[in-house]
N, C-alpha and C positions, 0 to 999 in steps of 0.2 A: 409426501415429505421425504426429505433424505434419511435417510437409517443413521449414517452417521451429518453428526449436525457441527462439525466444528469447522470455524474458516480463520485463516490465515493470510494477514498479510505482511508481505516481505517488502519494501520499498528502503531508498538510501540513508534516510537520513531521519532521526526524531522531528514531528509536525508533516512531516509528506503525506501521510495515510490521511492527516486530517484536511488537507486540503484535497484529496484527488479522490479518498472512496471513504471515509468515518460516515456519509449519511447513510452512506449502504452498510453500511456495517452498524450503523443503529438499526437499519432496518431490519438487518438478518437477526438480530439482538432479541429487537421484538418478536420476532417471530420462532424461538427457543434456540437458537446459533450460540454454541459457545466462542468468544470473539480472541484470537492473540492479536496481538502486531508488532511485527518483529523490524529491527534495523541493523542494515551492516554496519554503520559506526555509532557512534555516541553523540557525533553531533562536537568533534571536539577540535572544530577550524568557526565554530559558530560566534564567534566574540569578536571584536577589535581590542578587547582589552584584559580579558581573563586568558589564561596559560591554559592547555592543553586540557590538564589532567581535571582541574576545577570548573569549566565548561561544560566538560562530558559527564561530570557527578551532575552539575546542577540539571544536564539537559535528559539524563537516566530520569533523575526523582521526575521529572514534568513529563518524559514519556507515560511514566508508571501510572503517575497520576487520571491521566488521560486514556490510558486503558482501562483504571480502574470505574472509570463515569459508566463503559458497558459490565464490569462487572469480568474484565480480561485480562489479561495476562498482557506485560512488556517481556520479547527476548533483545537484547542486542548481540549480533554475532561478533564485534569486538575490531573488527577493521578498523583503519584513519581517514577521515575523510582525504581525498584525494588521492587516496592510494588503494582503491576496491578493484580488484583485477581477478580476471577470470583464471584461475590458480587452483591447482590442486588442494590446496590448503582451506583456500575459500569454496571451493564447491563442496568439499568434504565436510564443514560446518552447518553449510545450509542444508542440504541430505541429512547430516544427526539433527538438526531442526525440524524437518519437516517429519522425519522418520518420528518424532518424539512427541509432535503434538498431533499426527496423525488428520489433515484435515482433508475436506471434499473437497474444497474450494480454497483457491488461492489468489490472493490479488498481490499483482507485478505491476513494475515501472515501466512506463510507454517505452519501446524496443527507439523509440527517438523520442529524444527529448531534450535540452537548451545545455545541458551538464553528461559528463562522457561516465560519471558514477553514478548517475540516474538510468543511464545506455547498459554500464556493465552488469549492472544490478537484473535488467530485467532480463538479459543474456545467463547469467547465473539463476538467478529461480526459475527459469523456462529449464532449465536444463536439469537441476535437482531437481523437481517436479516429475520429472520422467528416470531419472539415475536413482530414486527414494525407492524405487521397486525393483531394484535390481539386487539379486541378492550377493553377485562374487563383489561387488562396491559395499565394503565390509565396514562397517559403524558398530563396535562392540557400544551391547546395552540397549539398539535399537534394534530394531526385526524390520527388517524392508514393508513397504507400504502398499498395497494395489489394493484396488486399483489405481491409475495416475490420477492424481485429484486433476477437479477442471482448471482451470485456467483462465485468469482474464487480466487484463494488461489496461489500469488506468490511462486515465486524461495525462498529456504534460503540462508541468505546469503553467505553462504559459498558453497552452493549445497547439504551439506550433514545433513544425520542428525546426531544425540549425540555420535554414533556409529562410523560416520565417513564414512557410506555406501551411495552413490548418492542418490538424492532425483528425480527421472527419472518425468519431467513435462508429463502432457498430450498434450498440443499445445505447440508450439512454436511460438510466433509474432515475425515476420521478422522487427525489428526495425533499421536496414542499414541506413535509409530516416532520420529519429527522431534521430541518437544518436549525434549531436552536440547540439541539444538544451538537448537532456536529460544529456550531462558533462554540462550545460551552468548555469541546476537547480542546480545540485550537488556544484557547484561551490559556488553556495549563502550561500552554509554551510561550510565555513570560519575559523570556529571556532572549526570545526571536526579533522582539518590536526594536529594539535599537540597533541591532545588526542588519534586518530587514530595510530598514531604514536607510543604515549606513552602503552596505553592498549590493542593496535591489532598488534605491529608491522609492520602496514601498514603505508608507508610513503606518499605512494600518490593514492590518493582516487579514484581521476576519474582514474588514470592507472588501481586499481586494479576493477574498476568499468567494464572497458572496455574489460579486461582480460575476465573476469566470460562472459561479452554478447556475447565475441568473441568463448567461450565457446560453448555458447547454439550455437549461428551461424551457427559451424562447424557442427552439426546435421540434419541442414539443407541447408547446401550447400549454405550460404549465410554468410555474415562477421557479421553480428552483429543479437542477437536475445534473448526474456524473454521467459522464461518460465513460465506456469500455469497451475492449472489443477483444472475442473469446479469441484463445490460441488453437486451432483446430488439424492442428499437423497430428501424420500419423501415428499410434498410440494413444493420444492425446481427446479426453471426452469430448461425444460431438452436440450432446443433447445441452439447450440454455439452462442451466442450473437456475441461476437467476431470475430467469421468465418462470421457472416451476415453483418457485419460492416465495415470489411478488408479485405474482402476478400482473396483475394488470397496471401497475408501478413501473413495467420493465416495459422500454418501445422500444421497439428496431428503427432506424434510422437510414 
């Protein structure tokens, strides 16, 4: 077991985490993980019909909410949707982030993915992830972080990337156990179903949620599964966190 037990995930937008890793993040749950999930904005371009600032309140309380189903914590790092750029100002947030909650494990936005704030996103937490242990990158209040926690870069949400060609995971987590609590998260996002609708042609979230797991599943001979594939550059841990945690729940692919 890890000594320290806390995992983080950073992804763009409130409802991401519960479509591409919440099973796994029940699963770490179960097995004594303390869980955050953090987002660069609020989620506050997510309406056709509510202003900015009443969006981002309603789409905060349904994050929270849906951290709180494992018993976690919401951060939001306070960006606007469509404006998350790899900036000194935003890398220097996500650093007091990670510096703060101190985790082993970190799940990021597929490095490609259908949205270019889904791209910069996972570009900036690959990069605090490794700039959190450095200590002249000065964050008064936090104490720099090592080792670098792991690292693993969710499914897109679509699977594919800009191209349209599969995004093929390295593991697959067998999340069969975890996916009624991982619809139960999704669920707290309420407020998604008529925009989803509107700007995705998706009418129903957790179906098309369930669809994509049932996806990955069939790769490995089980009904439901997330994909992920570790960051392994250097500094960066090489050992499967995930396989040592879940064992037999974690496939390679």
């Amino acid at each position: 077991m890890a000594e320290n037990k806390r995992v983080l995930s950073v992804l763009a937008h409130p409802d991401d985490a519960e479509f591409v890793c919440a099973g796994t993040l029940v699963l770490l749950y179960h097995k004594g993980w303390e869980v955050h999930i953090a987002t660069m904005t609020p989620g506050d371009c997510g309406s056709a019909e509510l202003g900015r600032e009443e969006i981002a309140a309603i789409r905060r309380k349904e994050a929270a909410q849906s951290a709180a189903i494992l018993g976690g914590v919401y951060h939001c790092l306070e960006c606007e949707d469509g404006y998350i750029r790899h900036d000194r100002e935003t890398l220097h947030r996500t650093v007091e982030l990670i510096r703060s909650v101190r985790p082993r494990l970190i799940f990021a936005a597929s490095p490609s993915d259908y949205l270019y704030d889904h791209e910069v996103t996972s570009l900036i937490v690959r990069d605090a992830a490794f700039w959190s242990g450095v200590p002249n990158l000065v964050t008064p209040g936090a104490v720099p972080l090592t080792p670098v926690p792991h690292v693993y870069y969710c499914d897109p949400l679509d699977g594919a990337d800009i191209f349209g060609e599969p995004v093929q995971p390295g593991i697959i987590v067998d999340i069969t156990s975890s996916l009624d609590t991982k619809a139960e998260m999704l669920s707290c996002h309420a407020s998604q179903r008529d925009w989803l609708r509107r700007q995705h042609g998706t009418d129903e979230y957790i179906g098309a949620m369930k669809e994509f797991g049932g996806k990955r599943g069939v790769m490995i001979g089980r009904p439901f599964g997330e994909g992920f594939r570790q960051h392994l550059g250097n500094a960066y841990p090489a050992d499967n966190m995930l396989a040592r945690e879940l064992g037999d729940l974690v496939h390679r692919v």
